[in-house]
VEXDREN-2710 file (C-alpha; in Angstrom, 1 decimal):
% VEXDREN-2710
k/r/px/py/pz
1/UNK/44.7/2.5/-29.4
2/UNK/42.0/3.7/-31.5
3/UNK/39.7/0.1/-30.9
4/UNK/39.9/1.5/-27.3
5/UNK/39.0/4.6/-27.9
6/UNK/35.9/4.0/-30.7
7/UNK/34.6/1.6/-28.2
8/UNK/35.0/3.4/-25.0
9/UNK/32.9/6.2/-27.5
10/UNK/30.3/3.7/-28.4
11/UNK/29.9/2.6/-24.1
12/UNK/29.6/6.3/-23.5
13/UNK/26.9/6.6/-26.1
14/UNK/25.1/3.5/-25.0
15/UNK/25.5/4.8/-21.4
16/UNK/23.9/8.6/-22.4
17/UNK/21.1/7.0/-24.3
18/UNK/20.1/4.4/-21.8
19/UNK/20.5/7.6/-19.1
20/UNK/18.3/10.0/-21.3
21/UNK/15.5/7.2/-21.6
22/UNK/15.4/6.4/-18.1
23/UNK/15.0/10.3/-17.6
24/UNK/12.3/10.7/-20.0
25/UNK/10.7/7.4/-18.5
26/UNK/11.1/8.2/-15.0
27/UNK/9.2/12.0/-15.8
28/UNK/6.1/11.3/-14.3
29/UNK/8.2/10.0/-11.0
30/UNK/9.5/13.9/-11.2
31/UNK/6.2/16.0/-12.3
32/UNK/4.8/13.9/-9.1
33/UNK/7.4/15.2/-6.7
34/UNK/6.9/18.5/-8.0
35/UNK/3.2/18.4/-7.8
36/UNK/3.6/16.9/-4.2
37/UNK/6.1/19.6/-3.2
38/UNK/3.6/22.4/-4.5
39/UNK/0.6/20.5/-2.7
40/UNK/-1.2/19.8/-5.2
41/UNK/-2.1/15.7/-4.0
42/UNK/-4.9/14.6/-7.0
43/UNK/-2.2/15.9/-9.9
44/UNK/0.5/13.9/-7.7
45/UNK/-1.5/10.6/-7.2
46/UNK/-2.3/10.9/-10.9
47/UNK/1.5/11.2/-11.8
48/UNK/1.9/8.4/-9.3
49/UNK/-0.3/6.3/-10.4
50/UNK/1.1/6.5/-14.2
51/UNK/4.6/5.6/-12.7
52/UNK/3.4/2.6/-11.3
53/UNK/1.4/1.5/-14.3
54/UNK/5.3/2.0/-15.9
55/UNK/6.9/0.3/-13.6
56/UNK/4.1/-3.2/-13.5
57/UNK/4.6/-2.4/-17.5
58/UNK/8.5/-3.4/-17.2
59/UNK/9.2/-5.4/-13.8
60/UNK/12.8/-5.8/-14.3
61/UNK/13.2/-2.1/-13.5
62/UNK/11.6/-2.7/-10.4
63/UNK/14.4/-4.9/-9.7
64/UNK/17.4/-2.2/-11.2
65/UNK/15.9/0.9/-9.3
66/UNK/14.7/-0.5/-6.4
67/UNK/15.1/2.8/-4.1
68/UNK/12.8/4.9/-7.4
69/UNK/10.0/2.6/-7.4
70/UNK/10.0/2.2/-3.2
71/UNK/10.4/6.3/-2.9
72/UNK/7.3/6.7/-5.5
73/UNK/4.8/4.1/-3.8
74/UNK/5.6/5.1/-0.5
75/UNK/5.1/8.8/-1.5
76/UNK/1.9/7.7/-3.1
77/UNK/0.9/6.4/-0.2
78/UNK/1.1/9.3/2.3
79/UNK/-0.6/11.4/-0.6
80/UNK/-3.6/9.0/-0.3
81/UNK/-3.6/9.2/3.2
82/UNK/-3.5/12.6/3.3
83/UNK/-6.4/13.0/1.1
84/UNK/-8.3/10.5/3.7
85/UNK/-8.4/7.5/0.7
86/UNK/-7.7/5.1/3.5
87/UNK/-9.4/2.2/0.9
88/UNK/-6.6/3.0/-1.7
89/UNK/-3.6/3.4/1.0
90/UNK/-4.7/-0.2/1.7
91/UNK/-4.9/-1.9/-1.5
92/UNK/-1.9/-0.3/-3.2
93/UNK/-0.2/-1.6/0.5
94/UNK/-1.0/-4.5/-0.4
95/UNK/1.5/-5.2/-3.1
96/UNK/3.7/-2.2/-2.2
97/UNK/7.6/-3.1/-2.0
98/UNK/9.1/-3.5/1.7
99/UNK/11.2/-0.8/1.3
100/UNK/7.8/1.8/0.9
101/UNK/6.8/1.0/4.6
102/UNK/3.5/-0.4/3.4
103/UNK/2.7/-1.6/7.2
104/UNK/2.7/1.3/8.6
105/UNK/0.4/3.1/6.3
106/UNK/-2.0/0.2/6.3
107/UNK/-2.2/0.3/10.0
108/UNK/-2.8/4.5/10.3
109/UNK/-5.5/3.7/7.5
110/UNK/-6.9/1.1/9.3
111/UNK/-6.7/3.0/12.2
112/UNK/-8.3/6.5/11.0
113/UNK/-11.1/3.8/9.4
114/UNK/-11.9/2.0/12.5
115/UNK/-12.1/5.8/14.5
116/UNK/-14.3/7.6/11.8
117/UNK/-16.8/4.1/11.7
118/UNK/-19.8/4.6/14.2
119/UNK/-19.3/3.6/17.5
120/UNK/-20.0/-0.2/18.9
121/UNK/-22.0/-0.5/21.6
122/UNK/-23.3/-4.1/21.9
123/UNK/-22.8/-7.4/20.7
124/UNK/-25.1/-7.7/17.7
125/UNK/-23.3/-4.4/16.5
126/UNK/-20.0/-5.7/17.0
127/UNK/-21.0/-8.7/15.2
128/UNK/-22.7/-7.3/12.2
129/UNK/-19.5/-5.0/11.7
130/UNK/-17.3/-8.0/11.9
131/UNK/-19.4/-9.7/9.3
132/UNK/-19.5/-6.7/6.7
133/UNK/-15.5/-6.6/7.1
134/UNK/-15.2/-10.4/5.7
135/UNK/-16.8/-12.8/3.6
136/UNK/-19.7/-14.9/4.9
137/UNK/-17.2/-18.2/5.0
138/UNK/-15.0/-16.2/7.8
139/UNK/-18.5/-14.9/9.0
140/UNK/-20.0/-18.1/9.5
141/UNK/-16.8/-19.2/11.5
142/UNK/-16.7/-16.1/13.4
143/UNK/-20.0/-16.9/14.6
144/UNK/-19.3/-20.4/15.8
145/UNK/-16.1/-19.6/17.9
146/UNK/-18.2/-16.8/19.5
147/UNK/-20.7/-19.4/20.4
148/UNK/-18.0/-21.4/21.8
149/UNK/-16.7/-18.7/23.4
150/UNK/-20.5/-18.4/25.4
151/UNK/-20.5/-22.2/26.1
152/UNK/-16.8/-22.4/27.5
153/UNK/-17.9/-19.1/29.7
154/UNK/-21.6/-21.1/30.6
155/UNK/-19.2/-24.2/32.0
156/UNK/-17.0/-21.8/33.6
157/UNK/-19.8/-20.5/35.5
158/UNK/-21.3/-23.5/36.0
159/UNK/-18.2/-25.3/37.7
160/UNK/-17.8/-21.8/39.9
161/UNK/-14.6/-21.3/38.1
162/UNK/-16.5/-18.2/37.1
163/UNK/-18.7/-15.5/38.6
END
């Protein structure tokens, strides 16, 4: 009876230490949900970001508290929305979890991105904007299917398919 009892005692201890380091581990997760609560977005997305450097520091808790690390990079996200950091809401949705709706917040980023950019009004404008967004390789073969594009719509025309 008392080999039960010492070590039920020692899995209790283990249990309570293992529980007060993940507290004291998890903090910044906390003073960012308190600094989110109390609106204050920079001190949150600082707290954030020293969470996630803890969290790429020891992957397998990524894999233990799955619901902690989603809850902290998707409220990291909608800070950096909020604070119109639409750059940063796409990269860290990038390699964001799932579970942290990173789509969504890519797609409102990419969305308020492409209505604050200046308007396109012709071609050339279109084209130049579409170049800046990707490397020349993608560039380079952007231009050529828009050129076939023209010479399918020119033989169109040509056969009276087209008017």
């Amino acid at each position: 009876m008392k080999v039960v009892g010492s070590t039920l005692v020692v899995i209790l201890l283990a249990t309570g230490l293992a529980l007060l380091g993940y507290a004291r581990w998890s903090g910044a997760i906390g003073a960012a949900d308190r600094d989110l609560a109390n609106g204050d977005l920079q001190a949150a997305i600082a707290n954030y970001q020293i969470a996630e450097g803890r969290f790429e520091a020891l992957p397998a808790v990524k894999q233990v508290v799955p619901g902690e690390h989603a809850r902290a990079i998707s409220n990291h996200l909608w800070a950096l929305y909020r604070l119109q950091r639409y750059d940063e809401v796409i990269d860290l949705a990038q390699k964001a979890p799932p579970e942290s709706t990173p789509h969504f917040w890519s797609a409102c980023a990419f969305f308020q991105k492409a209505s604050v950019e200046e308007k396109l009004e012709t071609l050339d404008d279109i084209y130049r904007f579409a170049v800046e967004q990707v490397s020349i390789a993608r560039g380079q073969l952007l231009e050529l299917t828009i050129v076939g594009i023209l010479v399918f719509e020119l033989i169109l025309f040509f056969m009276g398919i087209m008017t």
